[in-house]
C-alpha positions, 0 to 999 in steps of 0.5 A: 372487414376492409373496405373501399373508399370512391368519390364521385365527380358526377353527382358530387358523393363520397362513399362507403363500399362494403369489402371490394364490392359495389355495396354501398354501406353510407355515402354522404355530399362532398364539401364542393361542387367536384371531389377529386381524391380521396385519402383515409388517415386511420379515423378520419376522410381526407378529400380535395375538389377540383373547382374549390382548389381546397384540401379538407379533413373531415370528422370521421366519415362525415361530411363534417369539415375540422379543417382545411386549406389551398392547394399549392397550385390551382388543380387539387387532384389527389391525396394520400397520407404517409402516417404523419404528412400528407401528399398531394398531387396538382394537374396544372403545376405538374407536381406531387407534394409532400407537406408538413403533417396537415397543412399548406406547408411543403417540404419536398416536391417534384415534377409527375411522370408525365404532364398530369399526375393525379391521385398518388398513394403511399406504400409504406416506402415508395410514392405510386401515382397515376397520370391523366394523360399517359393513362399510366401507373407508376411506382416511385422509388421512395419519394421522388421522381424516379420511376422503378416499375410503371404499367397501362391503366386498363383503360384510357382514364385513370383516376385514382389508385390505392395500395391495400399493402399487396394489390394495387386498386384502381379506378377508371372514368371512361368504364365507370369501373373499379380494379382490382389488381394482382401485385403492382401489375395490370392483372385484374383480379377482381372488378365492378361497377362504380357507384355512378359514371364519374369515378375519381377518387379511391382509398382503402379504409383498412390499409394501417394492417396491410404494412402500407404502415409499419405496425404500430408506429402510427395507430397504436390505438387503431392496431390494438383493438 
């Protein structure tokens, strides 16, 4: 079964939710004082924090560190990976990055949306970010700042969003809440509680079979089971 992935700025925790519920399986401290996003790369937990200014690779779900580095400005906010690089995005720089497999490394940048992108997911195809001061969703076309389709959060504070390969979900700090939504729209479908009052970070953990990778071309050990 799939499940959802949340950080927690408030009391500093990432989780493990059962399926889309508020059911908390696991959950364990995060590497600083203030996780930002969250990312899930097939195996293992992808995080950054906001005070540290650090991006980290944890061994599986654990709060176990196998490496790490400075983001390329001074506010980490946001990751995801594509299936071989990560993508970061930084509120102070105004930027979303793409880096070179796990590493400080950038190969392509570009300006958010609006002033404070954060939190960006991957598709397949297309970059989808969210922004802190528009209080809006956004889809890229490809990696780049064109925007092809765009909605409102369902509230004032987004955070961060992932792409379960047919529904986008979101999260959002003023209700304490996680959506999910219909398409890339801002239908809600299905919604609750997060696990404490300041939800920042969110990934799906069974996203390699919902086409938001091709099939087989990045987990073949994963697909096969």
């Amino acid at each position: 079964m799939a499940n959802v992935l949340s950080s927690d700025g408030n009391i500093f925790k990432i989780y493990l939710h059962t399926g889309f519920s508020s059911t908390i399986s696991n959950s364990f401290s995060s590497p600083s004082t203030w996780p930002g996003g969250i990312s899930w790369d097939g195996t293992n937990i992808l995080s950054d924090d906001d005070y540290s200014d650090k991006i980290y690779l944890h061994t599986g779900f654990s709060t176990t560190i196998s490496n790490s580095f400075s983001g390329p400005s001074t506010g980490a906010h946001g990751v995801s990976w594509d299936g071989s690089n990560l993508l970061s995005t930084d509120y102070v720089a105004g930027k979303i990055y793409l880096h070179t497999g796990f590493s400080s490394t950038i190969s392509n940048s570009f300006s958010g949306p609006s002033t404070t992108p954060i939190n960006p997911t991957w598709d397949g195809t297309n970059v989808l970010s969210s922004d802190d001061i528009s209080d809006k969703i956004y889809l890229h076309t490809g990696f780049s700042s064109t925007i092809s389709n765009s909605f409102s959060s369902p509230s004032s504070q987004s955070r961060g969003i992932y792409w379960d390969g047919a529904n986008l979900a979101s999260n959002d700090q003023l209700l304490y809440k996680i959506f999910l939504h219909t398409g890339f729209s801002s239908t809600i479908s299905n919604s609750f509680s997060s696990p404490s009052t300041y939800p920042t970070g969110l990934e799906w953990d069974d996203r390699v079979f919902f086409g938001r990778f091709p099939k087989g071309s990045y987990y073949p050990h994963i697909l096969a089971h």
